[in-house]
C-alpha positions in Angstrom: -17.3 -17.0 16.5 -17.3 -16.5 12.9 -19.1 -20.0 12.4 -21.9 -19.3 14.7 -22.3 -16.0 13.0 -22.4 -17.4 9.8 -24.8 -20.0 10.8 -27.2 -16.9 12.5 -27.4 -15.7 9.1 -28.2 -18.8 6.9 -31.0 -18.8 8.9 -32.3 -15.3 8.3 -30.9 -14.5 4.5 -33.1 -13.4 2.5 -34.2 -14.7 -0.7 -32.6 -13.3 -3.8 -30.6 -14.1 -6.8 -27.5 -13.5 -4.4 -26.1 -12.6 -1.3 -23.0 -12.7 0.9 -21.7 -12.0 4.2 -18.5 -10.8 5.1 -17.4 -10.9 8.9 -14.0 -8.6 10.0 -12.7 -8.3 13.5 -9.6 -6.5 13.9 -7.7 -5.3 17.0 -5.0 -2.6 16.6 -2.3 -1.3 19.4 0.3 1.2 19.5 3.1 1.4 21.8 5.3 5.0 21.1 8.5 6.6 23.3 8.9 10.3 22.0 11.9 12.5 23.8 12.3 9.5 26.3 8.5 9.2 27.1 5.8 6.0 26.9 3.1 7.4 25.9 0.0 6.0 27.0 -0.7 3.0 24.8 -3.8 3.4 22.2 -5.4 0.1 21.5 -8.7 -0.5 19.5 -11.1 -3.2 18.8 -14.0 -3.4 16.3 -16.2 -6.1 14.5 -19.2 -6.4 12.3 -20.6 -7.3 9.3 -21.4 -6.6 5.5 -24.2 -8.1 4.0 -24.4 -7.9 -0.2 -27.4 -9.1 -1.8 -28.4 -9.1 -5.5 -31.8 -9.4 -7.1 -33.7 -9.1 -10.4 -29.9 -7.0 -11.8 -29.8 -4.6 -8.3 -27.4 -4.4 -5.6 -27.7 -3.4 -2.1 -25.6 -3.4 0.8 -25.6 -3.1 4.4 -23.3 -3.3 7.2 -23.9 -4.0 11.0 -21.8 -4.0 14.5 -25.2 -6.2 15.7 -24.5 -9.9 15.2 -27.1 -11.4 16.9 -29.3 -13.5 14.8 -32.0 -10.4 14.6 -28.7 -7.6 14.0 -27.9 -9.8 10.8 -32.0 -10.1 9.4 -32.4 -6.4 9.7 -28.9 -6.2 7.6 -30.5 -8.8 4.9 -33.3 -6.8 4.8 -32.1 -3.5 4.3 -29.7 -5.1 1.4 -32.5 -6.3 -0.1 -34.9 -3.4 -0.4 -31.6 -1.3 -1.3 -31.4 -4.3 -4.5 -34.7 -3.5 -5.5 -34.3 -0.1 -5.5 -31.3 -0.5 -7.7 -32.7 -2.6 -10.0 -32.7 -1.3 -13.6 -30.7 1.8 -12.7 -26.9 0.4 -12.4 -24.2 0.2 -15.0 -23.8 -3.4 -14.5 -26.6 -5.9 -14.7 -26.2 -7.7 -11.5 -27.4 -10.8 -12.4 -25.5 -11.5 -14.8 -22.6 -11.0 -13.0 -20.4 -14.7 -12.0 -19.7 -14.9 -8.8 -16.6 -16.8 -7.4 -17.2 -20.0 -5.4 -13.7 -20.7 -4.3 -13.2 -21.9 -0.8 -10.3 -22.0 1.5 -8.1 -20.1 3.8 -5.1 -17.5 4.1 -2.9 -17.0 7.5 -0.1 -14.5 7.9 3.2 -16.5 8.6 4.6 -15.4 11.9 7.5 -16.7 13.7 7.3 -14.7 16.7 3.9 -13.7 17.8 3.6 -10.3 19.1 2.3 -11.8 22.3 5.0 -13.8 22.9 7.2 -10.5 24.2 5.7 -9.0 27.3 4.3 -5.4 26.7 7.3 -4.3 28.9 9.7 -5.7 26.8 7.8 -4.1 23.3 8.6 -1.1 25.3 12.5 -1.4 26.0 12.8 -1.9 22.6 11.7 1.4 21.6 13.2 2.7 24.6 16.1 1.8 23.5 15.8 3.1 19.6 14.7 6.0 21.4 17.9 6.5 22.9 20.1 6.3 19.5 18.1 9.0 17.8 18.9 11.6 20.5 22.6 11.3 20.2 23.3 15.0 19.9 21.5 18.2 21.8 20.9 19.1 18.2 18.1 16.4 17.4 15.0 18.6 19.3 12.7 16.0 18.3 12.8 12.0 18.3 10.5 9.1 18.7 9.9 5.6 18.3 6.7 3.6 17.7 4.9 0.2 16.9 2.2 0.1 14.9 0.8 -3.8 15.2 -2.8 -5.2 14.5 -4.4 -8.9 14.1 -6.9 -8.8 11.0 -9.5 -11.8 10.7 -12.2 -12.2 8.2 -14.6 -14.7 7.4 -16.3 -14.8 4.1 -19.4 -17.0 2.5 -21.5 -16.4 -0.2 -24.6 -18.3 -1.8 -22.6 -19.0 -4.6 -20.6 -20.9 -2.3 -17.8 -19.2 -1.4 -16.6 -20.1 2.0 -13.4 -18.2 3.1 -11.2 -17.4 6.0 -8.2 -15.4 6.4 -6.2 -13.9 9.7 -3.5 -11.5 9.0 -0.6 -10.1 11.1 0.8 -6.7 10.1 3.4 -4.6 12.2 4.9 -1.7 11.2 8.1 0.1 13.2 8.6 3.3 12.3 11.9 6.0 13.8 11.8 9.8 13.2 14.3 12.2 14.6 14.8 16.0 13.8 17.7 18.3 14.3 17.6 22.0 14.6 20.6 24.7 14.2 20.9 28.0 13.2 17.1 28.6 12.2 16.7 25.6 10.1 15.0 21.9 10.8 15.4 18.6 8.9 13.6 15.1 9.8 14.8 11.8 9.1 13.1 8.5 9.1 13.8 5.0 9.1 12.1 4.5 5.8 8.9 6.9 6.7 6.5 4.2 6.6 7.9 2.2 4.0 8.6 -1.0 6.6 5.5 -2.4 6.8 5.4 -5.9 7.0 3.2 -8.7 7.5 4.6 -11.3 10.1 5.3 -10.9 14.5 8.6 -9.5 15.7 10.3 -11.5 13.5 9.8 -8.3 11.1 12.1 -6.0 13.1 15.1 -8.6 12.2 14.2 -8.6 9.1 14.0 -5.1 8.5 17.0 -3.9 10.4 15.3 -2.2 12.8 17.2 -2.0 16.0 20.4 -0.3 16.0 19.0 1.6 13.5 18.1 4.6 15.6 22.0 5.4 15.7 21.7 6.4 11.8 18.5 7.7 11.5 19.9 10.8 14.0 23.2 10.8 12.1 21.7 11.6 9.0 19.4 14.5 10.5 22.7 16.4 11.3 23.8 15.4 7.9 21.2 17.1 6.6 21.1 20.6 8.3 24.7 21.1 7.6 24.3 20.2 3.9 24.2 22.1 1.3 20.7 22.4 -1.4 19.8 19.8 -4.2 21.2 20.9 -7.3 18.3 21.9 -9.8 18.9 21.1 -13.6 17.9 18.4 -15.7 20.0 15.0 -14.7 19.8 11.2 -14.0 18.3 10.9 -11.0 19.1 7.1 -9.0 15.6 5.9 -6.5 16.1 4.1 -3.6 13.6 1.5 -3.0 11.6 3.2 -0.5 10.8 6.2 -2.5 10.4 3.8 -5.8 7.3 2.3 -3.8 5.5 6.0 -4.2 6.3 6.2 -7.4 5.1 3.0 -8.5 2.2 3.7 -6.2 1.2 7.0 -7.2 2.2 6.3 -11.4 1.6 2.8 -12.0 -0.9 1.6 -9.0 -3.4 4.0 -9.3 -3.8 5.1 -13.3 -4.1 1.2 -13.8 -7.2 0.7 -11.1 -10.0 -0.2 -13.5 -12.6 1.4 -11.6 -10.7 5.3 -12.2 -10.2 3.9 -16.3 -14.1 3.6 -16.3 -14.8 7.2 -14.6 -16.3 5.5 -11.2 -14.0 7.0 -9.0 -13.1 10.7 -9.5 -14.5 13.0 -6.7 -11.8 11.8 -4.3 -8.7 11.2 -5.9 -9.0 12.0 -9.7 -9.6 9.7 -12.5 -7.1 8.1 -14.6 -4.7 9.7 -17.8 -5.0 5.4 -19.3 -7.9 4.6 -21.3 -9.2 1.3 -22.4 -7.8 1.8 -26.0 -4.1 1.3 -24.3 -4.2 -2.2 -23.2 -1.9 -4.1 -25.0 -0.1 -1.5 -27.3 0.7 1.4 -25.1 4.1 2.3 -24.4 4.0 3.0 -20.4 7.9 2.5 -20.1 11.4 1.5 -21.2 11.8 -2.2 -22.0 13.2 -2.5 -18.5 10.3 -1.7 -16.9 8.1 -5.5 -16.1 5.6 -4.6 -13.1 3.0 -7.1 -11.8 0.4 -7.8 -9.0 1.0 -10.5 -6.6 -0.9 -11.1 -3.7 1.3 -13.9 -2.6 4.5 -12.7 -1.7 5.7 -13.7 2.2 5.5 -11.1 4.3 4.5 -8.7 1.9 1.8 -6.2 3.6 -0.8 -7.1 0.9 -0.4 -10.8 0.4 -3.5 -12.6 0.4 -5.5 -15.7 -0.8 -8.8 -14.4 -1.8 -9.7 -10.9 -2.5 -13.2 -9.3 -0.2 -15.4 -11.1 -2.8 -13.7 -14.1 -2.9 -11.7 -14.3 -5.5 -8.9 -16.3 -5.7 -5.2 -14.5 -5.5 -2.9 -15.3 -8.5 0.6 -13.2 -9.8 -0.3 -11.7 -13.0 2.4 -8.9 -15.1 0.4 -5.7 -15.8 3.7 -4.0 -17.7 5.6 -6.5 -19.7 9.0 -5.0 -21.2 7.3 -1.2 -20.9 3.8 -2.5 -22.8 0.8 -2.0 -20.5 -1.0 -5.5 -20.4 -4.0 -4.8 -18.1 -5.7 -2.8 -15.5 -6.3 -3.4 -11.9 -10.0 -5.0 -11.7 -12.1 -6.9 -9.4 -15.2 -8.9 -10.4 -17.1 -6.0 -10.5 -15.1 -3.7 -13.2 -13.9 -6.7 -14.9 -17.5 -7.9 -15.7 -18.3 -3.8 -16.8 -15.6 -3.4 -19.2 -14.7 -7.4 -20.7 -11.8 -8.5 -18.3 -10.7 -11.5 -16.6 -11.4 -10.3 -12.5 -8.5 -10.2 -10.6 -7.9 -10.2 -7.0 -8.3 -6.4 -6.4 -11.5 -5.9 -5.2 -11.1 -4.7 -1.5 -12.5 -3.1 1.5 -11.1 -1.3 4.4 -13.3 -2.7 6.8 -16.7 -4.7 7.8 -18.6 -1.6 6.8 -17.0 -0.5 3.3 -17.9 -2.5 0.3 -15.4 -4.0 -1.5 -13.7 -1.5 -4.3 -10.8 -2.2 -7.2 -7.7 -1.3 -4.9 -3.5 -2.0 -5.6 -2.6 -5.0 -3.8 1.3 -6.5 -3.5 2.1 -4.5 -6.8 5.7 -4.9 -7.6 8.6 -4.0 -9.8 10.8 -7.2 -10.7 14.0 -6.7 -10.3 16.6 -6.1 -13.2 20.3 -7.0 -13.7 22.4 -4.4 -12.5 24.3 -4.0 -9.5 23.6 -0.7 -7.5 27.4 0.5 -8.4 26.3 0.0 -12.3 23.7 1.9 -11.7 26.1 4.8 -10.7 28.5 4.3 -12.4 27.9 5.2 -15.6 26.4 8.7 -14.5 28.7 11.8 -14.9 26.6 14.4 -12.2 23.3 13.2 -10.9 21.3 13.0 -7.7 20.4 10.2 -5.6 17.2 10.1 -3.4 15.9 8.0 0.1 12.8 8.3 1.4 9.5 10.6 -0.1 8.8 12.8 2.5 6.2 15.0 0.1 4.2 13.7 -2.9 1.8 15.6 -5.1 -0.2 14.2 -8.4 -2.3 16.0 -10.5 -6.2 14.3 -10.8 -5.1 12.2 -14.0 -2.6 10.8 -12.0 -0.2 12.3 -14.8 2.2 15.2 -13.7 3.7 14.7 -10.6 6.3 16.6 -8.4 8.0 14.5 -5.2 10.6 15.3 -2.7 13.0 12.9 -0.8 14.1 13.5 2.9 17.7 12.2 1.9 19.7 12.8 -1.2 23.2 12.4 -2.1 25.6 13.8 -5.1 26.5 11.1 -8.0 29.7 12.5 -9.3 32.3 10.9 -12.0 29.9 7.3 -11.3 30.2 7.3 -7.5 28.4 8.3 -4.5 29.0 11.9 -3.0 28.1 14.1 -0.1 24.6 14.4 1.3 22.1 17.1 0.0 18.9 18.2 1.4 15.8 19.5 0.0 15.9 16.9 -2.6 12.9 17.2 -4.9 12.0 15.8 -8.8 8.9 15.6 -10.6 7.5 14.4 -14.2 4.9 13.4 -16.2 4.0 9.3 -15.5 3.2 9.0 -19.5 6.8 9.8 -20.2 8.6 9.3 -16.8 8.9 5.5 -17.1 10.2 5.3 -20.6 13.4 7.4 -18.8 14.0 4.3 -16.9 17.9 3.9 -17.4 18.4 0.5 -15.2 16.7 -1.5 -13.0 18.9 -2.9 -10.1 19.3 -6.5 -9.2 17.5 -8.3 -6.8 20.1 -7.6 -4.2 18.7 -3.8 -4.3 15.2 -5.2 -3.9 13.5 -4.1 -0.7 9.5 -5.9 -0.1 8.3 -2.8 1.7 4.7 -1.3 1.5 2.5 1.7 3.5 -0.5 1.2 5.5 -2.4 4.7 4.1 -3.9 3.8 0.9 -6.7 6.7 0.3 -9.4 5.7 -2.2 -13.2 6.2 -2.6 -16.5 7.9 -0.7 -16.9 7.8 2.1 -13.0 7.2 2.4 -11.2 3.8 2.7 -8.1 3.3 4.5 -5.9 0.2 3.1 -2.6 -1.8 3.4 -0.8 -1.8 -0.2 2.5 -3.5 -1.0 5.4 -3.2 -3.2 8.4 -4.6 -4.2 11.2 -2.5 -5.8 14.6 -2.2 -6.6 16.8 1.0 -7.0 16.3 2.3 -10.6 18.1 5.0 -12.3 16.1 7.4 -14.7 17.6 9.6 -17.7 17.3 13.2 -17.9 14.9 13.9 -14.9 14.1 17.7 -13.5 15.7 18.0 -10.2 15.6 20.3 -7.9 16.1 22.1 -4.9 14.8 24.0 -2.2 11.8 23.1 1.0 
């Protein structure tokens, strides 16, 4: 399909300094049993195409669900007389911007194709996590879902570019909440830290069944425990609530596109200016962060970004010092970068836009008991279950569906209402230790908000469990 397409619109492309065409088709399902019902199953399937098209320094754009041969001229057309438009009224002098000609292709790995179990037997599975959560009369609410879809692209591009990709994500996701004596608390498995790129092979390797039995434990922990303590202590992440916080105070500030003031109605712009690259203090010598898109299984991993630029691991925080920002061709060429692999769309009819991709924090050298041990009274958090950043992605305030007492360097009873917050220019140089790579989790989230009109995206990250000095805790819903 995608060749014939692509062969359709050779033969109608207009003339210009530039163009490409980008080709998506993606089909989504979702299976879900909540209280011991199948819901009806929600599937979804969509295709189309983008068509980008430069001339004399404009741009234009436009995207189509029509690909016939006359669907994809009236597309080239309307790119084109948006270009000319443009032309002489952009930031960036569009001509004169390089334009990758990589070639080549990306596939998901997947050992067990999601096809390969019957729908039934998708369905017994969560049948059967279903059942595990509701262990008690006091869980009132329980359910467990799928979330699986089959992502294939197909991009080519006058200057030559000619690439194709197919990607495999599933994401399993448990929730149960328990109710007694006027108060509620929800557990997870992970919220929806789990995602994953791969077949069924995932819920192996993410411990997903059996797992419903401590996912409804840990609800009734949590309504018969006690409040956070509040004060300022050392605070220990687990690695599904670092992912937010490298996500919210690293991924974000560092997307070239906020630095430069581009995007700002819709999220906020960014605390980092230009001026910070390679002498700003962002952390403790501990912290080392970098993108890379090519991580198995990780929920971002790719070979070529949505203009075709080639995927390659690159440190944005060496040893606390921020290196560089997050920028696609288009930023890069604006502000004097080297592109990389960031530029990304949600779908055949978003343009492509600086976005985080597999952004990851490298593991450290201690074991998770170090990181405990050495901490007198302190709190330990699972799992963000409420996030709030102000619009210079700065101060921040976060709370954590699980937490548990450190006390005398060892793990203590459970908590509830765990919350912390901070300010990122300053959080990350509290970073006390950095666990090993036995702590390290590859997780991700599949609700990436960014731009206008909005785009949806797959991020991932990488973390370890990491302890932080002298952190305001507190407690209280």
């Amino acid at each position: 399909m995608f060749e014939e397409i692509a062969s359709r619109f050779r033969e109608v492309a207009p003339r210009a300094d530039f163009w490409s065409l980008r080709v998506v088709q993606e089909e989504d399902e979702d299976l879900r049993v909540r209280q011991g019902v199948v819901y009806p199953m929600r599937s979804r399937a969509d295709a189309g195409a983008m068509v980008t098209v430069a001339v004399d320094g404009g741009l234009g754009y436009s995207a189509t669900p029509d690909l016939t041969r006359e669907g994809l001229r009236r597309a080239g057309a309307d790119a084109l007389a948006w270009a000319r438009r443009t032309a002489g009224a952009t930031l960036v002098d569009w001509a004169a911007v390089s334009r990758s000609p990589a070639q080549g292709e990306y596939a998901s790995l997947v050992r067990q194709p999601w096809e390969a179990t019957s729908l039934a037997g998708r369905i017994d599975l969560l049948r059967a996590e279903s059942e595990r959560l509701h262990g008690d009369a006091r869980i009132v609410d329980w359910s467990a879902a799928f979330s699986y879809s089959r992502v294939e692209s197909h991009l080519e591009t006058s200057a030559g570019a000619r690439v194709r990709q197919r990607f495999h994500y599933l994401l399993p996701t448990l929730a149960a909440t328990a109710y007694e004596r006027g108060e509620s608390q929800t557990r997870t498995f992970g919220g929806h830290a789990w995602a994953r790129q791969g077949g069924l092979e995932v819920l192996d390797e993410v411990g997903f069944v059996g797992a419903g039995t401590r996912v409804g434990e840990e609800a009734l922990e949590l309504i018969a425990a006690p409040d956070c303590p509040s004060g300022t202590m050392d605070l220990v992440l687990a690695p599904d609530q670092m992912i937010l916080q490298i996500h919210e105070s690293i991924g974000h500030p560092l997307e070239l596109d906020r630095i430069l003031g581009d995007e700002r109605n819709y999220a906020g712009r960014s605390f980092v200016t230009p001026e910070m690259f390679g002498t700003y203090r962002y952390g403790s010598e501990l912290l080392n962060v970098a993108v890379d898109p090519a991580v198995p299984g990780e929920h971002a991993s790719f070979g070529f970004d949505d203009d075709g630029e080639p995927s390659r691991r690159e440190e944005v925080i060496r040893r606390g010092i921020l290196l560089r920002p997050l920028g696609g061709r288009t930023s890069a060429a604006r502000a004097g970068w080297t592109p990389l692999a960031t530029a990304r769309a949600s779908s055949w009819n978003r343009p492509p836009i600086d976005r985080m991709a597999n952004l990851n924090l490298e593991p450290g050298d201690s074991a998770f008991d170090d990181l405990v041990g050495g901490i007198d009274a302190g709190v330990y958090m699972e799992t963000n279950c409420s996030w709030s950043i102000d619009d210079a992605r700065n101060k921040f305030q976060f709370g954590c569906e699980l937490g548990r007492r450190i006390e005398h360097g060892r793990i203590g009873g459970v908590v509830k209402n765990s919350n912390y917050r901070g300010i990122s220019a300053t959080f990350w140089r509290s970073l006390a230790g950095v666990g090993s790579r036995d702590t390290l989790r590859v997780l991700g989230t599949p609700y990436c908000g960014k731009g206008e009109p909005n785009q949806v995206i797959r991020v991932g990250h990488a973390a370890p469990a990491c302890r932080f000095a002298a952190v305001d805790v507190f407690g209280g819903a």
